[in-house]
C-alpha positions, 0 to 999 in steps of 0.5 A: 265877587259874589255880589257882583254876580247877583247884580249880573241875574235878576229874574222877572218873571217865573212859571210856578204852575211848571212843576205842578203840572209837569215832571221837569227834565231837560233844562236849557238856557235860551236867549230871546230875540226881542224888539226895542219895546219889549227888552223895556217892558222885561226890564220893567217886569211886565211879563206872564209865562203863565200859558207860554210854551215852546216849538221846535221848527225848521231848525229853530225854536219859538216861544208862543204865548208869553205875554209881554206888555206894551211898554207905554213911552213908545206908543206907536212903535209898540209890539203884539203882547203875545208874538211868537218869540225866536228863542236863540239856541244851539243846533245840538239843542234844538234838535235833542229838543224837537226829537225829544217833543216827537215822543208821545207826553213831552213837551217844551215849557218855559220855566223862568225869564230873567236878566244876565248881564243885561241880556234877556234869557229864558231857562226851558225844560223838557217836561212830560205831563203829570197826571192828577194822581201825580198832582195829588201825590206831590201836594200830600208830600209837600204838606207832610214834609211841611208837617214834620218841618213844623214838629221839629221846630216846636221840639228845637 
């Protein structure tokens, strides 16, 4: 059963620079509406989230700058690299979102897209921005933790 599960989830694309430069709260799976091109190209994997981001408004929730590359047999039908996406959300979702994004230091970060069961969807999250000595701090903790992963494994 289980390896039924891991056939129905392939991720394609992730945003590793998300946690470095935010603290990740809120996490929330969103479908994406997309053309018949760009379901191609994500399939493919030919997506960056390097600079994407999300808004909340008028009751929906857009992705902006994820860029999905045109997929090369469509030629003419193709889309723009980098539209504004609808992302598909609950109501009570997207207003938590947008009253969370109205406090000063938050924001809506996409953090991965992947494929379930055939269907494109993109895990956000609620992010508040790290600052430097943030940045500072959790990188000398990672390598501490990776030094003392280091000793135990030349003692074990």
């Amino acid at each position: 059963m289980t390896k039924e599960k891991d056939e129905d989830f392939k991720v394609v694309a992730t945003n590793r620079q998300a946690s470095h430069n935010y603290f990740l709260e809120d996490r929330f799976e969103a479908g994406i509406a997309l053309m018949g091109s760009e379901i191609k190209s994500v399939r493919a994997g030919q997506v960056q989230l390097r600079e994407a981001y999300v808004e909340t408004q008028g009751g929906q929730a857009t992705l902006f700058n994820a860029h999905i590359s045109p997929y090369d047999p469509a030629a003419r039908e193709n889309h723009d690299p980098l539209r504004p996406r609808r992302l598909l959300l609950h109501k009570k979702e997207i207003s938590k979102l947008s009253e969370k994004t109205q406090l000063k230091g938050y924001t809506v970060v996409p953090l991965r897209i992947y494929l379930a069961k055939g269907r494109a969807k993109v895990e956000i999250a609620l992010a508040r921005g790290k600052r430097q000595y943030d940045k500072r701090q959790a990188i000398a903790e990672r390598d501490s933790q990776r030094e003392i992963q280091r000793e135990l494994g030349r003692r074990g």
